[in-house]
Structure formats: C-alpha cells, structure tokens
N, C-alpha and C positions, 0 to 999 in steps of 0.2 A: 502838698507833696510834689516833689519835682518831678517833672513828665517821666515816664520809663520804657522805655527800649528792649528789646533781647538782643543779645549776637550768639547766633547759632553756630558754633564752631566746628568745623571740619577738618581732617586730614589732608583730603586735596582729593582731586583724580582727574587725570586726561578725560577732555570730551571728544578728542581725538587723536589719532596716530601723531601728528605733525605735534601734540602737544606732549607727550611722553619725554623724549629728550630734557624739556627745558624744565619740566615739573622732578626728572629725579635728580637734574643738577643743582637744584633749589636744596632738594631734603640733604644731596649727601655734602655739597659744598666743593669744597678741594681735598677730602679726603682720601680719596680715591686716584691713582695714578690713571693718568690718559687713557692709555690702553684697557684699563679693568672697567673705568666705568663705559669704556665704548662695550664692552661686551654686557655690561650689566643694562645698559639699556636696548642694545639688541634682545636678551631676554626677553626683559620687560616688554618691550613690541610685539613678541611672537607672542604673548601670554595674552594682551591685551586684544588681540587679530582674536584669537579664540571665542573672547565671549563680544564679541561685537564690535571690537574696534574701539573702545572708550571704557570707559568708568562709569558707572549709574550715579555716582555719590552726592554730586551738587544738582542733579534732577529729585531725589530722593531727597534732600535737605529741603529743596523747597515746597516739594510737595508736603512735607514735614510742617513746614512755615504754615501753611493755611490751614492744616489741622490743629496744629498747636493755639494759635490769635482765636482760633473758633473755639475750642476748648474753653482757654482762659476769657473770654467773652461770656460764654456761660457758667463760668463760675465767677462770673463779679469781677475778674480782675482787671485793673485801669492797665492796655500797654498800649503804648502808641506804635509802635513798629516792632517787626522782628524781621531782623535781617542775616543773610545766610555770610560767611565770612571762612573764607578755607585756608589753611595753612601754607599750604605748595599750591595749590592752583586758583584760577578765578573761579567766582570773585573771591578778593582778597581780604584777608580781615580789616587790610588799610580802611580799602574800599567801601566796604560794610559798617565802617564805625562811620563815615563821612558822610553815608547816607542817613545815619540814626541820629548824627548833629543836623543834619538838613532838615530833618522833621522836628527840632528842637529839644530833644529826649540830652536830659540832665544828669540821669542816672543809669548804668548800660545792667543788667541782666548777664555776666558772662554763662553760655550755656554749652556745653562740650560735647558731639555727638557719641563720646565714647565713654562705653556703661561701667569701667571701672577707675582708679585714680592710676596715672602714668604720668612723667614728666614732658614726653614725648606729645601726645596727644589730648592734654587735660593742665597740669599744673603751666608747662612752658609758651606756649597759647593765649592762656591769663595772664602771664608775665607781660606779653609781648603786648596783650589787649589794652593792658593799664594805661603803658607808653603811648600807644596809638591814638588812644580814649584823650590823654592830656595832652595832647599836643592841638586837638579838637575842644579844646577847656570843657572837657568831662575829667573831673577828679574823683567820681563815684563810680567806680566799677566791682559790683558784688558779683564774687563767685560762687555759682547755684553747684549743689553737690553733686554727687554721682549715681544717677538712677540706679546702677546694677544691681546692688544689694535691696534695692524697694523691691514690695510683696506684687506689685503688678507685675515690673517686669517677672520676676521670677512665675508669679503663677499662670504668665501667658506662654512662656518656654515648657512649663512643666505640662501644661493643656496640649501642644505639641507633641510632645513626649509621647503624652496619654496615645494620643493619636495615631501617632508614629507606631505603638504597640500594638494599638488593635486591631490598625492596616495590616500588619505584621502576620498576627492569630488568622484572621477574618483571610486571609489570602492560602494562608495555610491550610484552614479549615476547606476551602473550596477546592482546594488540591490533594484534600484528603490525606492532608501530611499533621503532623502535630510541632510544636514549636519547641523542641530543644532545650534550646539556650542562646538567650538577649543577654546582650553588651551593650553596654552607653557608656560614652565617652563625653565629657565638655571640652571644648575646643575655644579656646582664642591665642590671638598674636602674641608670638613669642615676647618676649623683653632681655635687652642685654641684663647679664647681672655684673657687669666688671665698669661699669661705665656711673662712678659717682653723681651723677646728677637723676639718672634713671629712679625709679621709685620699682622697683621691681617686685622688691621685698612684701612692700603695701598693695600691689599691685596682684601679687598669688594670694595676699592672706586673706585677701577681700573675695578672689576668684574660688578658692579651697571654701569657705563658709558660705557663699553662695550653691555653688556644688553638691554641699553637705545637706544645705536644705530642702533642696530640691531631690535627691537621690531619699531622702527620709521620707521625706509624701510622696513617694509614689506608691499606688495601691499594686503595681505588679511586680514579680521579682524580677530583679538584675543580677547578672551574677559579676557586673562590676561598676563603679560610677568614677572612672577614674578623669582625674583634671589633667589634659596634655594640649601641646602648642604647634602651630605652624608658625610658617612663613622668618622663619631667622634669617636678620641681617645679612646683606653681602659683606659687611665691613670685617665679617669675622668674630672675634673673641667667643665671650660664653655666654650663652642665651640660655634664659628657663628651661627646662625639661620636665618629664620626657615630650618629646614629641611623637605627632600622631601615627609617625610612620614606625615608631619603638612601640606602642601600643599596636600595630597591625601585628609585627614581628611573636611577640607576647601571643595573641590570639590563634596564631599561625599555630608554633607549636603546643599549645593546647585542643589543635581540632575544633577549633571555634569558629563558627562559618557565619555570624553573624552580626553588624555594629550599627547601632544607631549612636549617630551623630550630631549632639547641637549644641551649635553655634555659639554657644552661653556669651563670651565675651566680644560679640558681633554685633552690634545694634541694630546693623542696616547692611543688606548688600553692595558689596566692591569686590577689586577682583582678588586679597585674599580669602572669599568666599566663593568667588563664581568660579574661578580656578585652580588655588589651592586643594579647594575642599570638592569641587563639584569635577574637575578634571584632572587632577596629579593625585589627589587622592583615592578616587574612585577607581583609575587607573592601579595603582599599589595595591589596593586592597582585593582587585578582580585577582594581580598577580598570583595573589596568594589564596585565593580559594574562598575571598571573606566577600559577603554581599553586604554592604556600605549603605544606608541608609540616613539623609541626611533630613532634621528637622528647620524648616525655614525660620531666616532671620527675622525679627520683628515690623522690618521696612525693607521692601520689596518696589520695585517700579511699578510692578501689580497692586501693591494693597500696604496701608499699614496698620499694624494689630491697636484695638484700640486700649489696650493693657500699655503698648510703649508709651502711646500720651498722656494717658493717667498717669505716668511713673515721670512721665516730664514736668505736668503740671503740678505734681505735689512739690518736685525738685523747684520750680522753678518759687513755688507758692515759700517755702521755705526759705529762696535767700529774697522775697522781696520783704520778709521783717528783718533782714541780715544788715549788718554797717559791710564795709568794706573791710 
C-alpha cells in the first residue's frame, strides 16, 4: 500500500496583528472596494487586540496533529505524516502538501477542521488540495468526511450540556433560588445562501439533525433547542438565519433570563468564538437582561476533548478504505 499522509485542513488565523491585513485580503480577494475593506480590517484588528492579539487556530491544529498520529498509532493505523495546511494563513496548504511528498507519502488523507460539509471550509479546500497534491505527482487524494454528525462528537457537546445544566441548578440551589427556565441554543457560522457554489443548503440540514439529536437526549427540559448563526459576511447579501442575536430578541420578550450556548458547529476555538460568542454576544445578551452561558468548544489551547479525536479517527479510518 502506498505510504499515507493526512493534511489537516484549516481556515486560516492571524498569529499576529501585523498578520490580519494580508490574511483577509487573501479570503475576500478584490471583492471589496478599497475603502470597505480598509474599514473591514480595522474591525477585524480591534476584535482580534481583544482576545490576545492573534488567532489560537494553527496552535490548536497542531496540537491536534500529535493527538490525532497518537490516536491512529493505537489503533493500527500505518500514516506517515500529518501535517497542518491552512487556507488564508501559514502554513499553507501549498506548504503542507510539499512537506507530506518530502516524507514520500503517495497517497494524502484530505482532513478538514470543519465539523459540517461547506464549500467555503471543506469541499473548496479539497478542490484546491488535489491541484496542489499533483502538481507534487500525488494523484490520490481521499476526502475523509465530516465528523459533525458522528456519535463522539455529538455525545462530547451533549456531556457539556449536561454540565452546563447542573452548574446551572447546583448554583441556584446554593443561592437558594430555583431554576426557572433553560434555553439552549446551537450556534455556528453563518453561510451565504445566495452564492451558488456555497453548500448552505447541506450545510443547515446536516446542522438541523445534528441539533435534533442532541436536544432528544437530553435528560433535562429545555424549553427550546433552537439551531441560529453568527458571524455574517461583510460582503453583504443573504446568509442563514436566525441569528443569535434574533434568538436574544425572542428571549427578551418572553422574560426569559437565561441561555446556554453551544458552539455545535465550532470544532475548535478562533475568534468567531472568543469574540463573537464570548464578547459581542455576551455583551447583547447582558443588554437584555439574559445571563449567557456558553459550553466549550471541543479544542481549546487548554485541552482537547477526547470524543473530538475519536470522531477524527473513525473519519479519517473511513476514507483510508475510500478511492478518490
């Protein structure tokens, strides 16, 4: 069997300020007129200055990378390398496949850190890996599927949950208060739906049954499990809904003072997590009287669950009997 490889595919993220600029003129291109995107990346700077100046995402991939070889080690499996390969920023996917023909690997493992199918993040990535793979005379590049919908991830987010609830009671119970009424919400990145190459469609109906599953095992009530999105495009048009901040609104006028939030379509901390969710969210939802409660994403610079490598390594076990 020809040697095999993984390329662990990323979005991208500044590892610093000075890197912001050049990493969002990569994602938006020339789309954007001079002036919009100067102001879109002054944003993005202040957002980034917030949680420390950089992006966790290609620290967290690679810490990724040694869990992952150690994993698939112990369960038998032959890979010669896995190497981290990001979209917009270094390292690059170029880079990462040049290292995986330097160790001889014949065959590459495409592996995407993002837990549901998008063109954006998962299918256009692959596209890009094949080209890059043969031009390195690798003609084998299998694409491994999309963890989200596996029973690990899902019952490592639902154990959070759990958690999240009884932090919740257990806090209450010591303040001699009782609890109410719990909201849960699932939360990931928005998707254009007006943009024909986008997989949007596939992309909510994967997010909606994931959702569903998860809201039915739970052993306590909720009095909602609704699926809503952040972070919409600066480019404009129509992106998924509702968004999380339409679910605050919602809450508001019901007298509902309380939401646990997680991360479902998150895999790993970046900054629409450390900011969206942890500072522009928590912010709206104080506005309104709602205590915001967010369950951690599966990879953290702190820790990663070990339900998300189980859910990598079945993914990954399943395209190494895959053709291309």
């Amino acid at each position: 069997m020809a040697k095999t490889g993984i390329l662990l595919v990323g979005f991208g993220g500044p590892r610093s300020l000075d890197e912001v600029a050049p990493m969002l003129q990569r994602v938006m291109g020339s789309s954007l007129p001079a002036a919009q995107m100067e102001k879109v990346v002054s944003s993005a700077r202040a957002k980034y200055e917030l949680i420390g100046g950089k992006s966790p995402s290609v620290e967290i991939a690679e810490t990724i990378c040694v869990a992952l070889k150690a994993a698939l080690d112990k369960a038998g499996e032959k890979i010669c390398a896995i190497e981290v390969g990001m979209g917009f920023s270094e390292p690059f996917i170029e880079d990462a496949i040049e290292r995986l023909a330097d160790t001889g690997c014949k065959r590459i493992i495409y592996f995407s850190l993002t837990a549901f199918e998008s063109w954006v993040a998962w299918e256009g990535p692959y596209q890009h890996s094949k080209e890059v793979a043969l031009k390195q005379g690798i003609s084998e590049v299998v694409k491994a599927p999309v963890f989200g919908p596996s029973s690990a991830y899902l019952n490592a987010h639902a154990d959070n949950i759990r958690k999240a609830y009884f932090d919740l009671v257990q806090h209450a119970y010591q303040d001699d208060a009782s609890v109410q009424e719990v909201n849960l919400a699932f939360v990931a990145h928005s998707l254009p739906i007006d943009d024909d190459q986008e997989m949007s469609a596939r992309y909510e109906q994967q997010l909606l049954a994931a959702a569903s599953l998860l809201i039915t095992g739970m052993p306590m009530p909720f009095e909602s499990g609704t699926l809503c999105y952040v972070s919409a495009g600066a480019r404009g048009g129509k992106w998924l809904e509702p968004s999380l901040d339409t679910i605050f609104s919602k809450l508001a006028l019901r007298g509902a003072d309380t939401l646990i939030v997680c991360p479902l379509g998150f895999a790993t901390d970046h900054m629409e997590v450390l900011y969206d969710l942890d500072i522009a969210a928590v912010k709206k939802a104080k506005d309104q009287d709602i205590t915001l409660i967010r369950t951690p994403t599966l990879a953290t610079l702190e820790s990663i669950n070990p339900g998300l490598i189980e859910s990598f390594v079945a993914s990954v076990q399943s395209a190494l009997v895959s053709t291309p």
